[in-house]
C-alpha positions in Angstrom: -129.8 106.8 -55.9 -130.0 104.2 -58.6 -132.2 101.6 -59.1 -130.2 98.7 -57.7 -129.8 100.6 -54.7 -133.7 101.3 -54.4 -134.8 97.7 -55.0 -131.7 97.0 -51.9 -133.5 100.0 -49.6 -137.3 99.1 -49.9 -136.5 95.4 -49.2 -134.7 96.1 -46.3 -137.2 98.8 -44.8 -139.7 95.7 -45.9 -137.2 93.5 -43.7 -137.5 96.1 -40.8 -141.7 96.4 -41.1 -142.0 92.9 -41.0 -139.5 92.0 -37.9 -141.7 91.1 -35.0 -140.4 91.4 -31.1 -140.5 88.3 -28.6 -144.4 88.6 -27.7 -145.2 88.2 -32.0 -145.6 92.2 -32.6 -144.4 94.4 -35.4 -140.9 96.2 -33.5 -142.2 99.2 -35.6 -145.0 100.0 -35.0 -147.9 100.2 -37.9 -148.1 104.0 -37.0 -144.3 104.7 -37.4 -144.2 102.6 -40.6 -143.9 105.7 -43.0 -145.0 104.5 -46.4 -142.1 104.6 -49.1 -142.6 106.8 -51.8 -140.0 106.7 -55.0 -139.6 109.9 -57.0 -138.0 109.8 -60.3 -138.0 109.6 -64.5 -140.5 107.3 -66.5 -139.0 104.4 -67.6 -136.5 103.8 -64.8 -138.0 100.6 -63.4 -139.7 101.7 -60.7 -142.5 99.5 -61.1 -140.6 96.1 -62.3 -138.5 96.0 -59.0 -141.6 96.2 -57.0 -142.2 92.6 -58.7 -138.9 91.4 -58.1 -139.0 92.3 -54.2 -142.3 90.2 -53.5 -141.1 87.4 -55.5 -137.5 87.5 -53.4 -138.9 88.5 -50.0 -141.9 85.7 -51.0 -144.6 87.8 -49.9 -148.0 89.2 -51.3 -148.5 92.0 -54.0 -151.6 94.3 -55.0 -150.8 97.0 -57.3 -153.0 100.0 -58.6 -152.1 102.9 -61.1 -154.2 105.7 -58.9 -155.2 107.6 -62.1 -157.1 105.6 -63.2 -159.6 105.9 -59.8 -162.3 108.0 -58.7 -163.0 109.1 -55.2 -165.8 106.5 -55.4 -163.7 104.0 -56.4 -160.5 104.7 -53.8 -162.3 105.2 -51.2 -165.9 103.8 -51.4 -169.6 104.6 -51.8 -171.7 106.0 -48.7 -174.7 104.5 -47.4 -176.8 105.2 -44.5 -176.4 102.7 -41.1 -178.8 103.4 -38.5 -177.2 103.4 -35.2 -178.4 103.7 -31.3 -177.0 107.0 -29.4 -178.1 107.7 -26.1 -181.2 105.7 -26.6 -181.9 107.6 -29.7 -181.5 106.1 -33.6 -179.7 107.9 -35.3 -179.1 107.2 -39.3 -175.1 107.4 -40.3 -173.3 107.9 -43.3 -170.8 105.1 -43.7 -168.7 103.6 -46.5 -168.5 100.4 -48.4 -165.3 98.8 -48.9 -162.7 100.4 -51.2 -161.8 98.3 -54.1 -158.3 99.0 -53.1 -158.7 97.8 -49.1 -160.9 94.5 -50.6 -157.9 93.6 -52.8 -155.5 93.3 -50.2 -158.5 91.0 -48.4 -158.7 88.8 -51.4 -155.1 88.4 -52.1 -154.9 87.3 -48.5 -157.6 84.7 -48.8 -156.5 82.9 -52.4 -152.8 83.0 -51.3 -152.7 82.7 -47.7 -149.9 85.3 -47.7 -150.9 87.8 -44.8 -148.0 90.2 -45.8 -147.3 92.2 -48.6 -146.6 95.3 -50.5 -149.6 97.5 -51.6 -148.3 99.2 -54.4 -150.0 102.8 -55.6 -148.1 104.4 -58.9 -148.8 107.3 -59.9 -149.8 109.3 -56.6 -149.0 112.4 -57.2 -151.1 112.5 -60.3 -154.3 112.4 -58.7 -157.4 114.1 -59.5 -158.2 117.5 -57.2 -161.2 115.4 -55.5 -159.1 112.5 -54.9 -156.1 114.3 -53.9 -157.4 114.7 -49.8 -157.9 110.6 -49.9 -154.4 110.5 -51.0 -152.9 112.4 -48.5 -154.7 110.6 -46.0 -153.7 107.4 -47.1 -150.0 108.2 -46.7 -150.9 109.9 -43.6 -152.7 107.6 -41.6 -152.9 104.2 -43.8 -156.4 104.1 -44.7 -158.6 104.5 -47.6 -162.5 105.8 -46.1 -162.4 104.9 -42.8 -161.0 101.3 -44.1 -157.6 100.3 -42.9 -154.8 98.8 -44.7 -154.8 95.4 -42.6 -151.4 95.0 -40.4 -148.4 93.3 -42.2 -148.5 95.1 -45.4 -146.2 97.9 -46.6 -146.8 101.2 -48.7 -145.2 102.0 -51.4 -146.0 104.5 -53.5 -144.2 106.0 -56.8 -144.4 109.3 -58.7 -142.9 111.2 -61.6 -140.9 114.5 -60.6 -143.2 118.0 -61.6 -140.8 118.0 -65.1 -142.1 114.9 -66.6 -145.7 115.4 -65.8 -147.4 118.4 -65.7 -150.6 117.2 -63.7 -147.9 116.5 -60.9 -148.6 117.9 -57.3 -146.9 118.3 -54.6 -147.0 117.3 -51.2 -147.3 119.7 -48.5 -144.1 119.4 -45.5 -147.3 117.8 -43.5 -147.2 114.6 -45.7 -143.7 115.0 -46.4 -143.2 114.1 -42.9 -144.9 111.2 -42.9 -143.0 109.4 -45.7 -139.9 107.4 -46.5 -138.8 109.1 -49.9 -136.5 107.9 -52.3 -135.0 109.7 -55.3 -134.2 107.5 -57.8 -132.2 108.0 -61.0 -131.3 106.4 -64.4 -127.9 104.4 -64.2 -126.8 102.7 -67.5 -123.8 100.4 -65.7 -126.8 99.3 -63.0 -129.2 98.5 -66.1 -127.0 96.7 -68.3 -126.1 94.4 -65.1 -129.7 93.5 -65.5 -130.1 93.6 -69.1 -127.1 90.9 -69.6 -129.3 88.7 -66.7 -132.8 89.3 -68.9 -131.2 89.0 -72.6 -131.6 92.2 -74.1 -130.9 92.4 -77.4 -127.5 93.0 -77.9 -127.4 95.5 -80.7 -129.1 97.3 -77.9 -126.3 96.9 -75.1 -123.7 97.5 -77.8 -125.1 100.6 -79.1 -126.0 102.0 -76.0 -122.3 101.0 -74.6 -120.7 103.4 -77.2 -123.6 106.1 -77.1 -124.5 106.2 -73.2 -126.0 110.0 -73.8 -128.8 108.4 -75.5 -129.8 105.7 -72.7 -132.1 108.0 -71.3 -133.1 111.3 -72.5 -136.7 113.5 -71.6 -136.4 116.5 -73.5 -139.5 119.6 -74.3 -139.1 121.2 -77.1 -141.0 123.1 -79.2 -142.3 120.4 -81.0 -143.3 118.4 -78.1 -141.7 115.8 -76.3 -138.9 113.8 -77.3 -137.9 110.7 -74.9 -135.9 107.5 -74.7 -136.4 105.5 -71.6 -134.8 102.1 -70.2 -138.6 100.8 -70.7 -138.8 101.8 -74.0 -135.4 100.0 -75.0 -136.2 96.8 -73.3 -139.9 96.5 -74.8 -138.0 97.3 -78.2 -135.6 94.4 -77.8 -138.4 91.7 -77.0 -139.8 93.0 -80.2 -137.0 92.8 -81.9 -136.3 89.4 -80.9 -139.7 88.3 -82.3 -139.4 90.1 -85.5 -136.0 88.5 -86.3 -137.7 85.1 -85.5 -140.7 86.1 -88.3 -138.1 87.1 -90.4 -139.4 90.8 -90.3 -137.6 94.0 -90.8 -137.1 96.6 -87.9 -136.8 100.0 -89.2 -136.2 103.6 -88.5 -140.6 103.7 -88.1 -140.8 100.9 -85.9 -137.6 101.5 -83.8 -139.9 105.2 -83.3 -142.8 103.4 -81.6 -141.1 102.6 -78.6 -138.0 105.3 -78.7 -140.0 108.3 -79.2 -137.0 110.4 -80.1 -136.2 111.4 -83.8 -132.5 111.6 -83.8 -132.0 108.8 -81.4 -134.5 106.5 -83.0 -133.1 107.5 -86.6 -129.1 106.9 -85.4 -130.5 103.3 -83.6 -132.0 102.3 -86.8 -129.1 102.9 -89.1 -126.8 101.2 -86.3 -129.2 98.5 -86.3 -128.5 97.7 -90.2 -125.2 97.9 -89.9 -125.0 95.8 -87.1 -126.5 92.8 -88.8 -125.1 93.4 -92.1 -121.8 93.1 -90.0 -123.3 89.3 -88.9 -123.3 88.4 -92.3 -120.1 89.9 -94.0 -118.2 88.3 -90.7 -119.7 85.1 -90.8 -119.3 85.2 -86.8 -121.1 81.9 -85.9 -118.2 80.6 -88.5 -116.1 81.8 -86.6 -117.0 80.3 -83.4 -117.0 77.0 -84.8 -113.0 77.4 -85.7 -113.7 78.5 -89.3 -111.0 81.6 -89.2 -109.8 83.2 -92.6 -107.4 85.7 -92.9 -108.8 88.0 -95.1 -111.8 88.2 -92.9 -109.3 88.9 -89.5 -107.4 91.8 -91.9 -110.8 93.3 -93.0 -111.8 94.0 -89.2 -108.8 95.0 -88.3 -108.4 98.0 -91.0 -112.5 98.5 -90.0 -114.0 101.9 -88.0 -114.0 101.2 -83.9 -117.4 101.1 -84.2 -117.2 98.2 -87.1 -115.0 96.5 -85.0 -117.3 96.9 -81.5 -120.0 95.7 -83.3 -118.3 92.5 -84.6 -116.9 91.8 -80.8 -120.5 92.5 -79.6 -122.2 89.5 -81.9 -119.2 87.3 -80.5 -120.2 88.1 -77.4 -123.5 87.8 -78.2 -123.5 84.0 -79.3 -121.3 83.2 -76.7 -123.5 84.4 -73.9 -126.4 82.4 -75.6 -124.3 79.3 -75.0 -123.2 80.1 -71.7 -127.4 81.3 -70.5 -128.3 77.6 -72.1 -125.8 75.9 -70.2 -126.9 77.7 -66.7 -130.1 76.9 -67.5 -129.6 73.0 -68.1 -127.7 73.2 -64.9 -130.4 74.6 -62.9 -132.9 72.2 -64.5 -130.5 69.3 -64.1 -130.4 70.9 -59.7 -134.2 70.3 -59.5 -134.4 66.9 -61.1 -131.8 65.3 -58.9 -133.5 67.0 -56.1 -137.0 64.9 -57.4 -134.9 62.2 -58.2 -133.3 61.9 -55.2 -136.7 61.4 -53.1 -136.9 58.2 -54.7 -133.6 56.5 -53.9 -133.4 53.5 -51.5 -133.4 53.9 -47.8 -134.6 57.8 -48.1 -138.5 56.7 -47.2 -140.8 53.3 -46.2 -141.6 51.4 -49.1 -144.8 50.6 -47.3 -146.1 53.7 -47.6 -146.8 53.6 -50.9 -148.0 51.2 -53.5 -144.9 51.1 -55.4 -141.5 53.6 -55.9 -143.0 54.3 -59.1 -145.9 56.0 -57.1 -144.1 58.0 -54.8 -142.3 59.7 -57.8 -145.6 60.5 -59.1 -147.1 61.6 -55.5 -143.4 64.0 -55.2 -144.3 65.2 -58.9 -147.8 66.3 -57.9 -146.4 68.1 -54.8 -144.0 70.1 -57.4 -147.1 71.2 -59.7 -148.9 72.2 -56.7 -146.0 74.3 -55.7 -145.7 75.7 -59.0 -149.3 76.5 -59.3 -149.6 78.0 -55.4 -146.7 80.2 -56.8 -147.8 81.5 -60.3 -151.3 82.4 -58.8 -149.6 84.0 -55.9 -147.7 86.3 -58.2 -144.7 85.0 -56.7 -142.9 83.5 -60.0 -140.6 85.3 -62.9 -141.0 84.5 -66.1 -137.2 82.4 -65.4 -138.4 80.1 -62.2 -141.5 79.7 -64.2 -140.1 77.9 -67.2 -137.5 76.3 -64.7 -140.4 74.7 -63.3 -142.4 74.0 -66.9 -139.2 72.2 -68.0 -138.2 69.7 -64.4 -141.8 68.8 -64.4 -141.9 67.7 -68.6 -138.4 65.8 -68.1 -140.1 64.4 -64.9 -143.4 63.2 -66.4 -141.0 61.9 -69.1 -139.4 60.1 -67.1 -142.7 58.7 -65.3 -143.9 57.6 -68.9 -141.1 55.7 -69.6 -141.2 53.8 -66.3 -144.7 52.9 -67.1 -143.9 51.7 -70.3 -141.0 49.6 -69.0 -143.5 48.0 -65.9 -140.4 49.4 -63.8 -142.3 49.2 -60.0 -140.5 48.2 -57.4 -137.5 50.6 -55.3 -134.7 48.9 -57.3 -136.2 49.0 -60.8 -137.0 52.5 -60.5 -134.4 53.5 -59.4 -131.8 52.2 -61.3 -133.5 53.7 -64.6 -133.4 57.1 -63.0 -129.8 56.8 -62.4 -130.0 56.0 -66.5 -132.0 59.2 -67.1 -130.3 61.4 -65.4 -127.2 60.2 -66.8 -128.2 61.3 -70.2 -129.4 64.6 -69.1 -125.8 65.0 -67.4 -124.4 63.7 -70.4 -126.1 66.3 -72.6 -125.0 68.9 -70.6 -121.3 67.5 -70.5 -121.7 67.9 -74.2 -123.2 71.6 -73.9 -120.2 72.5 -71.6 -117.8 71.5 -73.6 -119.1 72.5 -77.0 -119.4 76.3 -75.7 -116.4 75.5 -74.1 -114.5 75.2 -77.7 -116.7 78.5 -78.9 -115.1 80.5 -76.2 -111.5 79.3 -77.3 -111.8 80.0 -81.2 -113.4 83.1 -80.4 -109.8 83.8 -78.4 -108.1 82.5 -81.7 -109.9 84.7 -83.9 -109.7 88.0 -81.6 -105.6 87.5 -81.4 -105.9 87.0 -84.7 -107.0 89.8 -85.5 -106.0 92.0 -83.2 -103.6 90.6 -80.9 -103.0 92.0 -77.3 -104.7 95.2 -78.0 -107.7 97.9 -76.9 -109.8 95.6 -78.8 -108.7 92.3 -76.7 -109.5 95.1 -73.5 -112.9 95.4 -74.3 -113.6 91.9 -75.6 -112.6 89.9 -72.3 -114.2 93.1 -70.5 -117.5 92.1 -71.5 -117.0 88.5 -70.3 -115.4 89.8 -67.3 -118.4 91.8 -66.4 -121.5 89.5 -68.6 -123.7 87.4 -65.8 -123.6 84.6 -67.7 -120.0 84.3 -68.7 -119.1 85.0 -65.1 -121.2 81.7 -64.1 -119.6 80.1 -67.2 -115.6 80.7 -66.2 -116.6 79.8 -62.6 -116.5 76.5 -64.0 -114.5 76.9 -66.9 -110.8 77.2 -66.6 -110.1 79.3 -69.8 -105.8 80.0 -69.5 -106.2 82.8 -72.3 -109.2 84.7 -70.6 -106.8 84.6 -67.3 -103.9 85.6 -69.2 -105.7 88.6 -70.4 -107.5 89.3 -67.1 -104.6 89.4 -65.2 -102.8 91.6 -67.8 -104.8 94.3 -68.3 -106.9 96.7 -66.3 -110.0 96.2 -67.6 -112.7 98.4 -65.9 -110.4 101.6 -66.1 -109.1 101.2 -69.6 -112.2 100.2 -71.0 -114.3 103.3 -69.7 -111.4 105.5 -71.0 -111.5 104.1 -74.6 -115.0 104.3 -74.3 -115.0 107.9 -73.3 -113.0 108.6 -76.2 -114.9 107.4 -78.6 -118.1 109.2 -77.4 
C-alpha cells in the first residue's frame, strides 16, 4: 500500500488499541495488541508519518533507530538482588532499566501524556546479540524483564532484504505476532503532500514529466545508485535556502542528496533551464497583467517541456499567494478566537483588575499551550509558526493598549474591533490582489495558447494544488469553471503526460 494509506491504517489500529470498554479497560487486550511493523524502500516516509500520527491523534512519542544499541543498552545491565526462598537468601541476577523502557517513563512524566507510540526503526537490522531481545520485544512487549507500560503502541519499521544487506528475517513464530504493512513509493500520494509542505517546484515539475526517476534503488557494478522521496525533499529545503543566498545549485550539489549519476545530472540541467525560463518569461510580469505578444508567440512555438516549465513557475507564484493567504486566514481564526474572550458580556468584569488584564491572563494561557505542545512533541513546524505569529499580533496588540491607557471593557474593546479590522483589511487586500494574479495568469495562458492541452494541464494543477483548492473555495473564478467543466482533466492530463515520457 502506499503511504497515505499506511499513515490511515496505523492510526486507526492506534484508534482500536486505545478504545477502552465500559469498566475503563483496553477492548484489546495488551496481549492481542500485535505491534505494527512497516516493511518497505528507504526514503518512503516511513518515519515522518509516525510524527504526523501523534501530533493528529495528540498523543506521546519515543522514537529509537535500534542500530544504534547494544544489548546493554536495549535491554539493561545485570546486577545481583538478594532475595528470601524458602527461608534461604539467595543472590539474583536482575536488570536495570532499559534506556528504551525509562524513555517512555519520562515522556509520561514531563507531558503527562500516558499514551503513545514507541517507535523502533530499523529492527530488522539488529546486531546477532541483540537480535533474541528483538524478537522478544515484538513477542511479548518487553525489553529485559521491563514492560512497555499499558496505553502505548508498537510500531516498528524495516527495510526489505534488497536494500540492506545486514537485513534479517523473522521466523513464522514472530511473524505471527505482528501487524505487517507493506508499504510502497507512490508519486501522485507524495506530490498531494509535497504541494501541502512547498516543495520546490522545479522538483514537482520535473518529477511530473519524469515520474521513472521519483524513486529509483538500483546495484550495479559500481555500487549503488538511488533517488528517494527523502532525498528530493531535503534537496528542495536546500534549494530554497541557496536561492535566498544567492548561491548556485549544480550538477555536484544536486548529487549530495540524489545519489544517482544520470538522474542527478538530467535534474541539474532541468534545473538551469528551468530558471533561465523565469527570466526570459518575465512570469511575475506576467502575473501582474504585463502580457506581450512576442513573449506569448515565443512559448507557444517552445518544446512541451519549455512550455511545462513556464506553466509550472505560474503555478508556482500563484500557489505562494494562495499558501500566504491561508495562512493569514488561519492566523486572522485564532485572533478573533483571543479577541473574542474579551468582548462585553462574555465574563465578570470583577474578576479581574481591568479587560486589559484578562487579554493578557488569555494570552498567557495561549503560550502555555504552545509551550506544553512544542515540548510534548506535539507541534509541526506549521501550528508552530501559527502560534509564533497570533501570539506577536497579540502582544502587539496588548502594547498598544498600554500605550493608549485603554482599561476598562469598553475601551478595550472597541480598539480590538480597530485591530482586527486592519488585519481583516490586509487580508481583503491579499485576497484580492492574488485574486487579479490568478485572472492575468488566465489572460496570458489563452493567450498563448488558447483552449488547448496546455490550458488541460494548467487548470489541472490548480484543480488538484492544496492550496488553490482552499483558494477557489472562496474564489469564484468563471474562467477556471469554464475550463473545469470543459475538459476532463485527470484522464487527459495523465495521457499527455504518458506521452511525453
Amino acid at each position: 500500500m502506499n503511504i497515505r494509506r499506511a499513515k490511515e491504517e496505523i492510526k486507526n489500529t492506534i484508534e482500536a488499541y486505545l478504545f477502552r470498554d465500559q469498566y475503563g479497560v483496553y477492548q484489546i487486550p495488551v496481549i492481542r495488541q500485535r505491534p505494527v511493523l512497516l516493511i518497505g524502500p528507504p526514503g518512503v516516509g516511513k518515519t515522518q508519518i509516525m510524527e504526523q500520527i501523534s501530533q493528529e491523534c495528540r498523543i506521546g512519542l519515543v522514537a529509537y533507530t535500534i542500530t544504534h544499541h547494544t544489548r546493554q543498552s536495549a535491554i539493561g545491565l545485570p546486577f545481583i538482588q538478594e532475595k528470601i526462598f524458602n527461608g534461604q537468601r539467595k543472590a539474583v541476577t536482575e536488570y536495570t532499566m532499559s534506556e528504551i523502557v525509562a524513555s517512555i517513563y519520562e515522556k509520561i512524566e514531563t507531558t503527562g501524556l500516558r499514551e503513545g507510540i514507541l517507535f523502533i526503526d530499523e529492527i530488522n537490522c539488529v546486531s546477532e546479540t541483540l537480535a533474541p531481545a528483538m524478537l522478544q520485544f515484538l513477542q511479548c512487549k518487553t525489553f529485559g524483564n521491563h514492560k512497555i507500560p499499558e496505553g502505548w503502541v508498537i510500531v516498528a519499521a524495516g527495510n526489505p532484504p534488497e536494500y540492506n544487506k545486514s537485513v534479517r528475517e523473522f521466523d513464522i513464530v514472530t511473524l505471527d505476532r505482528i501487524k505487517m504493512i507493506q508499504v510502497e513509493p507512490d508519486f501522485y500520494v507524495w506530490k498531494e503532500y509535497a504541494q501541502q509542505v512547498q516543495i520546490h517546484p522545479a522538483i514537482l515539475s520535473y518529477l511530473e514529466v519524469k515520474q521513472q526517476n521519483f524513486c529509483q534503488i538500483e546495484t550495479t557494478v559500481d555500487g549503488k545508485r538511488f533517488s528517494t522521496p527523502r532525498g528530493w525533499e531535503d534537496l528542495s529545503r536546500l534549494i530554497e535556502v541557496y536561492e535566498r543566498l544567492g548561491k548556485a545549485v549544480d550538477r555536484e550539489v544536486v548529487y549530495q542528496y540524489i545519489q544517482h549519476d544520470r538522474i542527478a545530472k538530467d535534474f541539474a540541467n532541468y534545473l538551469e533551464l528551468y530558471n533561465k525560463y523565469e527570466q526570459d518569461y518575465q512570469v511575475e510580469e506576467i502575473l501582474n497583467g504585463v502580457i506581450k505578444e512576442r513573449v506569448c508567440d515565443k512559448l507557444a512555438k517552445a518544446p512541451f517541456d519549455e512550455r511545462i516549465s513556464v506553466m509550472s513557475l505560474l503555478l508556482a507564484k500563484l500557489n505562494s499567494d494562495f499558501q500566504k493567504i491561508k495562512k493569514t486566514q488561519e492566523r486572522l481564526e485564532r485572533l478573533q478566537k483571543l479577541f473574542g474572550g474579551v468582548k462585553p458580556g462574555t465574563y465578570e468584569e470583577k474578576e479581574y483588575d481591568s479587560a486589559l488584564a484578562r487579554l493578557e491572563g488569555l494570552l498567557a494561557g495561549l503560550t502555555a499551550e504552545w509551550k506544553y505542545k512544542k515540548e510534548s512533541g506535539l507541534l509541526g513546524r506549521k501550528e508552530d509558526h501559527l502560534y509564533q505569529d497570533t501570539r506577536q499580533m497579540a502582544e502587539q496588540a496588548v502594547q498598544t493598549l498600554k500605550a493608549e491607557h485603554r482599561q476598562t471593557q469598553e475601551e478595550v474593546w472597541e480598539k480590538l474591533q480597530e485591530i482586527f479590522e486592519e488585519h481583516q483589511a490586509q487580508y481583503e487586500t491579499l485576497f484580492e490582489n492574488s485574486s487579479v494574479r490568478l485572472e492575468h495568469g488566465f489572460d496570458f495562458m489563452e493567450a498563448a495558447f488558447g483552449d488547448s492541452q496546455e490550458m488541460v494541464v494548467f487548470v489541472t494543477g490548480l484543480n488538484t494544488g492544496y492550496y488553490s483548492i482552499k483558494f477557489l473555495q472562496e474564489y469564484d473564478c468563471g474562467r477556471y469553471y469554464q475550463y473545469n467543466e470543459r475538459l476532463l482533466f485527470d484522464s487527459q492530463e495523465r495521457e499527455i503526460l504518458s506521452k511525453i515520457r
